[in-house]
N, C-alpha and C positions, 0 to 999 in steps of 0.2 A: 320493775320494768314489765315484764310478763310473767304470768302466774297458768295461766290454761293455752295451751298450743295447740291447733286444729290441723292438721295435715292432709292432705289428700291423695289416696293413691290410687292409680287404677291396674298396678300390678305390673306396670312394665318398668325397663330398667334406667329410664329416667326420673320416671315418680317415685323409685328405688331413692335416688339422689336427693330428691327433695323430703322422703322421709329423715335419712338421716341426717340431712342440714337443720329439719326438725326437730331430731334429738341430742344433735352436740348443742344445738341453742339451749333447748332444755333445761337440761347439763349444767352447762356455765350461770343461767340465771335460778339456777332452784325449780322451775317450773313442772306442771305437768303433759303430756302429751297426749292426744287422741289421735288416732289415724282411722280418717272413715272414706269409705270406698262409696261410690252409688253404681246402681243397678241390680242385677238380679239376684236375691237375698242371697243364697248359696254361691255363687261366686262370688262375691263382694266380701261374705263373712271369711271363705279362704283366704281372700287376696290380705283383709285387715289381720286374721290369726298368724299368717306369715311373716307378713311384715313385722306384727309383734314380737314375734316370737326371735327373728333374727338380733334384734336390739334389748331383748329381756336380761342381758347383761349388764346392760350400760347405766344401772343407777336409776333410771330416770322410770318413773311411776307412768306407767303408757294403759291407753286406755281404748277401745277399739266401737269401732260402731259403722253400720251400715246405712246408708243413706236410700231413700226411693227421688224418684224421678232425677231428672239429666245435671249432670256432676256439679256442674257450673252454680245452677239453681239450689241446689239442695245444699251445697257447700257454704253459701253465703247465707240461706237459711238458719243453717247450724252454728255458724259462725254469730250468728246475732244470739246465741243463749249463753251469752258470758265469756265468750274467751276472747283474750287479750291480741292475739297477731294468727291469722290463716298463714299457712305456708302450700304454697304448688310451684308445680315446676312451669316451667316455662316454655315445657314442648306439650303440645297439645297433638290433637287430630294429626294426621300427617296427608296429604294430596290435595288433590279438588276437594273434598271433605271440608277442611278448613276455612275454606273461604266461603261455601253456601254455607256453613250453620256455625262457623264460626270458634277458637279456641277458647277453651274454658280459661287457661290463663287471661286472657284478653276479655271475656265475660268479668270474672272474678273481679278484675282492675276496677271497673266501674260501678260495679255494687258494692264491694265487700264492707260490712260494718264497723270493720276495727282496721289494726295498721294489718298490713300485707305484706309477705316477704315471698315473691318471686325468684326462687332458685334457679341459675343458668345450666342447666345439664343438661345437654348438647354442645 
C-alpha cells in the first residue's frame, strides 16, 4: 500500500495531529516516514528534530528533512521523489491570511503527485 510517508509539519499543535496520524499509518502498513518542515533552515530543522524525536518510540523508521521556499510548494516538490501518500493537516493559515495567499492544505489538494491524506485536527 505505502511504503515512504511524507509529513508536514510547521510546529504547531495541529500539524502535531497530522504528524502522528502519519505515524500510526506508518505502523499498521510497514512503511517509513519523513517529516519535513519548510522555512528558515534552523527552525524548521528544530521544528522536524522534535517532532522526531517525540515519536522515536513508536517502531516506525522516521526520517526528518528541511524544505526551502513556501510549505505548499516545496511539499508537493518533495513529494514527487518517491513517496507513496503526503499527509497535512487540514488547518492551514488562520485570519485574512488564508484567503489572500491561500491554505497550504487547499494548495497541496491540487498539485500533490501521489494519493493525499488530509488529517481533520481542528
Amino acid at each position: 500500500m505505502y511504503s515512504r510517508i511524507l509529513v508536514g509539519t510547521d510546529g504547531s499543535e495541529t500539524a502535531a495531529r497530522a504528524v502522528e496520524r502519519a505515524v500510526e499509518l506508518a505502523k499498521a502498513v510497514g512503511a517509513t516516514v519523513t517529516i519535513a518542515s519548510a522555512g528558515l533552515t534552523e527552525r524548521a530543522e528544530n521544528i522536524v528534530e522534535e517532532a522526531a524525536a517525540r515519536h522515536s518510540s513508536k517502531g516506525v523508521p522516521i526520517h526528518t528533512k528541511t524544505l526551502d521556499g513556501d510549505a505548499a510548494t516545496a511539499l508537493v516538490d518533495e513529494a514527487a521523489d518517491g513517496y507513496d501518500l503526503l499527509v497535512v493537516g487540514n488547518k492551514g493559515m488562520v485570519g485574512a491570511s488564508r484567503f489572500l495567499v491561500g491554505s497550504v492544505p487547499n494548495k497541496v489538494s491540487h498539485h500533490a503527485p501521489c494519493a493525499l491524506l488530509i488529517v481533520h485536527t481542528t
